[in-house]
Backbone as a ProteinNet text record, in pm:
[ID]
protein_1_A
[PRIMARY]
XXXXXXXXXXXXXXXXXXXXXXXXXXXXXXXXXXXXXXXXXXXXXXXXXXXXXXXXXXXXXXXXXXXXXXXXXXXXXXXXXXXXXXXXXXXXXXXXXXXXXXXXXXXXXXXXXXXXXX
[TERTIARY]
-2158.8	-2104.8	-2174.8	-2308.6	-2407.6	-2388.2	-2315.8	-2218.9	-2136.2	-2048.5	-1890.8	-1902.1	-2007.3	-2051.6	-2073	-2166.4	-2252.1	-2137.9	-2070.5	-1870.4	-1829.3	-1797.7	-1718.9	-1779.7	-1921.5	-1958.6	-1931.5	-1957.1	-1960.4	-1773.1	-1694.3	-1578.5	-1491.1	-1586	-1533.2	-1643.4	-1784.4	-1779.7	-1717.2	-1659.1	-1605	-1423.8	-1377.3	-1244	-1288.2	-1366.7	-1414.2	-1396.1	-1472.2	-1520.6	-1395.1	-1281.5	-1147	-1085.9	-1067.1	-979.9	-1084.6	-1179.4	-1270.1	-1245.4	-1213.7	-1211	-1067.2	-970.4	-866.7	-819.4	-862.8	-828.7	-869.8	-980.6	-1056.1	-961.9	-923.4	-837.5	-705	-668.7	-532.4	-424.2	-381.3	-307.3	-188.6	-125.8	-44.6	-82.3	-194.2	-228.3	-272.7	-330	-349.5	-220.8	-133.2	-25.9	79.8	28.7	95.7	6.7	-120.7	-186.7	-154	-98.2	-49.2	67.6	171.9	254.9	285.1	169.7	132.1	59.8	8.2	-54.2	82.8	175.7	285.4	373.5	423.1	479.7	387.5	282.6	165	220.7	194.7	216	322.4	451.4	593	599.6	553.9	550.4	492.9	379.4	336.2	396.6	470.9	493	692	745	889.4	862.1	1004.8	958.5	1044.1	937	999.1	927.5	962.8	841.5	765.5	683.5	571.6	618.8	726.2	786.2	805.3	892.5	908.1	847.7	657.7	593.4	485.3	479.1	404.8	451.8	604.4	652.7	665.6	698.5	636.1	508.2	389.4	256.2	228.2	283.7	249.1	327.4	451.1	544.8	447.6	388.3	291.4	184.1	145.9	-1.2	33.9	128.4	217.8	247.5	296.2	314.9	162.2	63.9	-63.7	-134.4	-111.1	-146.8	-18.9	82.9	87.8	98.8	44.8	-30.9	-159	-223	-320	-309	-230.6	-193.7	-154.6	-63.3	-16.9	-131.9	-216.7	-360.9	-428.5	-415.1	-523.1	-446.8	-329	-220.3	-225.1	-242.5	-262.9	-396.9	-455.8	-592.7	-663.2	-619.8	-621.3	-509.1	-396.9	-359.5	-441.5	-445.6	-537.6	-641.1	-702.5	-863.3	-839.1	-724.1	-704.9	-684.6	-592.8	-563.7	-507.6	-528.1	-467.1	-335	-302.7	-184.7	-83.3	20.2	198.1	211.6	275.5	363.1	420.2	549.8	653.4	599.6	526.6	459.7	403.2	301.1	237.9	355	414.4	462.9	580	623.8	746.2	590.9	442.5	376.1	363.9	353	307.1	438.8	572.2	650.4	697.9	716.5	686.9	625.3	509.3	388.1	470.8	497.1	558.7	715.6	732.7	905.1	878.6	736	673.7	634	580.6	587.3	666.9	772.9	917.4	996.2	996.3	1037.1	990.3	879.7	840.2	810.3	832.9	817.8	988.5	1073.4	1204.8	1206.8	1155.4	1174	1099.1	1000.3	969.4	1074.1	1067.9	1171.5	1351.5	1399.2	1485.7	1468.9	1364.1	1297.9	1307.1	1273	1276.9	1440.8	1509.1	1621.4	1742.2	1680	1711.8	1676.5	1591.1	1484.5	1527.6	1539.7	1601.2	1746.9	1838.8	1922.3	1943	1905.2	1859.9	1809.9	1723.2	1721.7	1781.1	1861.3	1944.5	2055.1
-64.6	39.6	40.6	20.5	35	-77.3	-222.7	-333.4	-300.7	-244.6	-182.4	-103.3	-25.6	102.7	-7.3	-34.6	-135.5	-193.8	-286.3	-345.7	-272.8	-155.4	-58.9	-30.6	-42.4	44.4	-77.9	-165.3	-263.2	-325.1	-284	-335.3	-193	-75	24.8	4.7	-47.5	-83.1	-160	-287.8	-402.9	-360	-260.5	-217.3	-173	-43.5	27.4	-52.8	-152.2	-207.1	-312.7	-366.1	-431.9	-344.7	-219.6	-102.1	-75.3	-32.8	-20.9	-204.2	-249.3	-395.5	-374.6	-372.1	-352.4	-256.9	-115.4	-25.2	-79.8	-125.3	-190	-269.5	-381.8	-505	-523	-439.4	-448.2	-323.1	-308.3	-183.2	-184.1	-257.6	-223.8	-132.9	-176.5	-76.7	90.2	86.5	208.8	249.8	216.2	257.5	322.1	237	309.3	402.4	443.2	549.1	663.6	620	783.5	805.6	682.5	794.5	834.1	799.3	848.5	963	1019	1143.4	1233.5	1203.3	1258.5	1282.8	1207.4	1198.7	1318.4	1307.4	1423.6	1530.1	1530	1681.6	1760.1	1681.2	1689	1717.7	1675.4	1694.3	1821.8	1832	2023.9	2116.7	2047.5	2181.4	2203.1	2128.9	2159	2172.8	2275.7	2275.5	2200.4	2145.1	2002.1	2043.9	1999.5	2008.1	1959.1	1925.6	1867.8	1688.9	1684.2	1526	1474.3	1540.6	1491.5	1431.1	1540	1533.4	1396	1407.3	1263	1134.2	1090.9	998.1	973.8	1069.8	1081.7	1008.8	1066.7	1060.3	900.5	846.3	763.4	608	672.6	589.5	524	657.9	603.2	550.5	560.3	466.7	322.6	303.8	195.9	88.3	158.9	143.5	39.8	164.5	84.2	-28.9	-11.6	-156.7	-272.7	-246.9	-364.8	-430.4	-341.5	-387.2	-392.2	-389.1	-419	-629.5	-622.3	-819.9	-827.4	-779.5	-866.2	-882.5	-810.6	-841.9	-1001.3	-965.9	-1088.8	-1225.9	-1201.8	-1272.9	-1350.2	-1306.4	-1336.1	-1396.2	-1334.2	-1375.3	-1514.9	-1566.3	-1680.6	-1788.4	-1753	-1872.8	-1882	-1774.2	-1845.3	-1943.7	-1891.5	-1906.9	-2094.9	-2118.4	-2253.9	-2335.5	-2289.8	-2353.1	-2254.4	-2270.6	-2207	-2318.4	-2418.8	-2490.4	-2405.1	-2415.2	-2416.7	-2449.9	-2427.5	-2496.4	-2414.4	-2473.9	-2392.5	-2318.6	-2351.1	-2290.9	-2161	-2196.3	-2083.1	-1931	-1980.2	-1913	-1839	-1889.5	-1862.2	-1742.8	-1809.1	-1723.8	-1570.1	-1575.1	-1441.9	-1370.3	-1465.2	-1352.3	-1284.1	-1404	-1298.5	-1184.3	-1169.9	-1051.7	-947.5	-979.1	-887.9	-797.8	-952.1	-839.5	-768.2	-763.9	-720.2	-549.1	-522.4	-406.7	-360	-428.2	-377.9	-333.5	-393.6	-328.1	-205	-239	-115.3	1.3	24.8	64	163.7	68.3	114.8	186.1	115.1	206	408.1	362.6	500.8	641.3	496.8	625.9	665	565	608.1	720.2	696.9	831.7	978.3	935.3	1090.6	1082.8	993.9	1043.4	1127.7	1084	1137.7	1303.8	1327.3	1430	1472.1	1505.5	1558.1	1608	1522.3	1560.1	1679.8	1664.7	1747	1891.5	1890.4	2055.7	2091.1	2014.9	2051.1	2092.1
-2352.8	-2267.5	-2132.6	-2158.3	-2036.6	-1914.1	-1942.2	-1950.3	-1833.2	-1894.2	-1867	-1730.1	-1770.1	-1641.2	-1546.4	-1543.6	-1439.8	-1320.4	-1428.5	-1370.1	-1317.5	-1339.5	-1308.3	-1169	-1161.3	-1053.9	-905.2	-969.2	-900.4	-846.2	-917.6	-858.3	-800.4	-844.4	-713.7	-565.5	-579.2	-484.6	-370.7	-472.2	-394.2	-369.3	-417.9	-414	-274	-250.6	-100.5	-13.8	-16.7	120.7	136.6	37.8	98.9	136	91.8	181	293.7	351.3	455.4	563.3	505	604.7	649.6	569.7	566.6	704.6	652	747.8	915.9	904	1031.7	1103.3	1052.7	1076.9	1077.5	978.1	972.3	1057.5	1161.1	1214.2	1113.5	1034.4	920.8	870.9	802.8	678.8	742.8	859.8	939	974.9	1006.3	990.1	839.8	752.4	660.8	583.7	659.1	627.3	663.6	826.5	867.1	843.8	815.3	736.3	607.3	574.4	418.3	442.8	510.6	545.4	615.6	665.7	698	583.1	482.4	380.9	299.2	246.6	203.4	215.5	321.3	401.4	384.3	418.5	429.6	256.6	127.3	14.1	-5.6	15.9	6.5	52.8	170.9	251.8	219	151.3	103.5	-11.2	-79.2	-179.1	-283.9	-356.5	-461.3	-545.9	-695.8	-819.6	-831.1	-939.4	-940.8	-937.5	-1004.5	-1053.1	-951.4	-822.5	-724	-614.5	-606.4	-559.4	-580.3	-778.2	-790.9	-762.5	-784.2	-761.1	-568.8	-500.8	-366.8	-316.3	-405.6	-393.1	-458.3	-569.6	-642.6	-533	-489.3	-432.2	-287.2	-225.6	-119.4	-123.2	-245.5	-286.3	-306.4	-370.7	-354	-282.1	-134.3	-9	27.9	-0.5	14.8	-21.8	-145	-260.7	-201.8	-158.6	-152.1	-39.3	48.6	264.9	249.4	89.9	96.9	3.6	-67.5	-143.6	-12.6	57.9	207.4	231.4	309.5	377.4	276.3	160	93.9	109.7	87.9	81.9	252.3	351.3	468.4	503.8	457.7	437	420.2	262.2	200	254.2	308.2	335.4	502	552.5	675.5	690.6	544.3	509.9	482.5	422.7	381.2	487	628.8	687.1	825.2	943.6	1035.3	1077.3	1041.8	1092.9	1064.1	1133	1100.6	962.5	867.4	764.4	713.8	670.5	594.1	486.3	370.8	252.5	285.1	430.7	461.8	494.5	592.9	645.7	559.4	422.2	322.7	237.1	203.6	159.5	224	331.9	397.1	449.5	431.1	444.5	341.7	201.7	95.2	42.6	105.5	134.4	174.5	302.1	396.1	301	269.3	200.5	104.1	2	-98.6	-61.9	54.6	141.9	184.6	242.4	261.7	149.6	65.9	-82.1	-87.5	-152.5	-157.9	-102.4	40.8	151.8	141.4	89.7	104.7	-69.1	-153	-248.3	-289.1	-145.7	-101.1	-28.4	76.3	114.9	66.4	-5.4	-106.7	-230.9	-235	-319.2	-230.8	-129.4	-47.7	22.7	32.6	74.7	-38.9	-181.9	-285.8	-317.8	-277.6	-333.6	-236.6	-81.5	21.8	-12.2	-81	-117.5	-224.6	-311.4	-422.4	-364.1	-262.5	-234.1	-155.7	-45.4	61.3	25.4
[MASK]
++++++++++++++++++++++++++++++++++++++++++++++++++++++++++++++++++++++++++++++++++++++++++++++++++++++++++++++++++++++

């Protein structure tokens, strides 16, 4: 157990500091911070239930995790090579549409839930 802890402590350290690099480097991901702090907000302050609110909340964390694989995802193929090539460039836009997905499966959620109390 004493094991386990130790790991634990150690891969929330190392979780921190890729979101802390992240935020630094990436204006994506600072970007989909603030409007995840807008989305937040906009969730407390209408009124929706609790269901609406987590899938809201869960939907924008989401958003995050996956502008945060884009970031690694960008990352590593740089790290391999800064040339041109098709592979690369089919890799990191896959990234990108991976955020866009999910990005859109956010706000389909709120154009739903908008509906519903309007």
């Amino acid at each position: 157990m004493l094991y386990f802890l130790k790991r634990l402590k150690y891969r929330c350290i190392w979780s921190w500091q890729g979101i802390i690099v992240t935020w630094r480097e990436e204006h994506s991901f600072r970007s989909w911070v603030w409007a995840n702090l807008v989305s937040v907000i906009a969730a407390f302050a209408l009124p929706l239930t609790y269901g609406d609110r987590a899938l809201i909340l869960a939907l924008g964390v989401l958003v995050l995790a996956a502008e945060l694989i884009n970031t690694g995802i960008e990352n590593a193929v740089d790290f391999v090579s800064e040339k041109q090539h098709p592979l690369a460039r089919k890799a990191k836009d896959a990234g990108s549409a991976g955020v866009a997905v999910t990005a859109i499966a956010a706000g389909i959620a709120w154009i739903v839930i908008l509906i519903g109390i309007f």
